[in-house]
N, C-alpha and C positions, 0 to 999 in steps of 0.2 A: 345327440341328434334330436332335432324336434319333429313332433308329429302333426297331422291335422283329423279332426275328427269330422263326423256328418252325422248330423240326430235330423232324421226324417220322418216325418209324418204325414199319414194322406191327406188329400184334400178331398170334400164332394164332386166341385165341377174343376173342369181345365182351368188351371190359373187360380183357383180359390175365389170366395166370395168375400167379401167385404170383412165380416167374421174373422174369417182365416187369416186375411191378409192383417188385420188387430193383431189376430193373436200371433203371429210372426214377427210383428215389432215387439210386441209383451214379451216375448221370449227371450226375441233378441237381447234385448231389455235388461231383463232378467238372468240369463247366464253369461251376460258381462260382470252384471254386477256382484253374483256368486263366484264364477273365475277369480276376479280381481280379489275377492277377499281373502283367498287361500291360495292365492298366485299360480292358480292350476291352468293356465289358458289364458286364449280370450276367445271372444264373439268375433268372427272375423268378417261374416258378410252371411247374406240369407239370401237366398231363393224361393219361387213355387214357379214350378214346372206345371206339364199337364195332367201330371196325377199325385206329386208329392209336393212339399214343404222341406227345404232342404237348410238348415242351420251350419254354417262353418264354421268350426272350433278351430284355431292354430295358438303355433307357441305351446307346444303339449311337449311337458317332460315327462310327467306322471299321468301314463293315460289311465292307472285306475284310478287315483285323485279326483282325474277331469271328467270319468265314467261316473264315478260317484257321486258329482255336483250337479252333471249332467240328468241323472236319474232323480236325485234329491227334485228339482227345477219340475223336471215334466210330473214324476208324482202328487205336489202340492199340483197341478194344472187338473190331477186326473187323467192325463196323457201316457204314461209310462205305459198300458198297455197295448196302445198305437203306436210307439216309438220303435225304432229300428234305430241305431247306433251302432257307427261304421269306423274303427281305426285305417286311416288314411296315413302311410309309409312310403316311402322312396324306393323305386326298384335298383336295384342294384347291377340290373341288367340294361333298364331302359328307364333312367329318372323320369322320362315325360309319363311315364304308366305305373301307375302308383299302386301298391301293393294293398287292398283292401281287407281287413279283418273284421267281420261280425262279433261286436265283442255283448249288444244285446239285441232283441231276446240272447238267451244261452243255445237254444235249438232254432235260430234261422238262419236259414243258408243262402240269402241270397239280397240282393237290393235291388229298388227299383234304378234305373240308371236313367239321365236328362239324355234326351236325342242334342 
């Protein structure tokens, strides 16, 4: 069974600034083309909401592969401190309500969520 991930980062203003929304394609960019090398994933689609930067990993067998590519990416940026990284799972109960696991930080408990 595949997974989907979410590597979020805040932004300054609602929607980001110009800045931010660069650095959201750089990203994107970028852990496409780390994924594809080690077949851990891909970049499925991006967002920025009103207070985060929201990256979508899908195609995940190995979510510590893809956590690990994932963390490699944002650390050369200097972001890995800002990052929140979210395993996204299928409920078993209710597929449309996806089961969320904080896999980094190791101590946060929680994510910003899109209205």
């Amino acid at each position: 069974m595949t997974a989907g991930m979410i590597v979020q980062l805040p932004v300054t203003v609602a929607f980001g600034t110009d800045e931010e929304f660069d650095l959201r394609v750089r990203l994107e960019s970028e852990l496409t083309t780390a994924l594809a090398a080690v077949g851990a994933g891909q970049c499925a689609s991006s967002d920025i909401d009103t207070s985060h930067m929201n990256l979508h990993l899908g195609g995940i067998v190995d979510p510590i592969s893809t956590l690990n590519v994932a963390k490699t990416v944002l650390a050369r940026s200097g972001l890995l401190g800002r990052a929140v990284v979210v395993l996204e799972t299928r409920s078993k109960a209710d597929p449309d309500d996806p089961n969320l696991q904080i896999l980094w930080p190791p101590n946060q408990s929680s994510i910003a969520r899109s209205a």
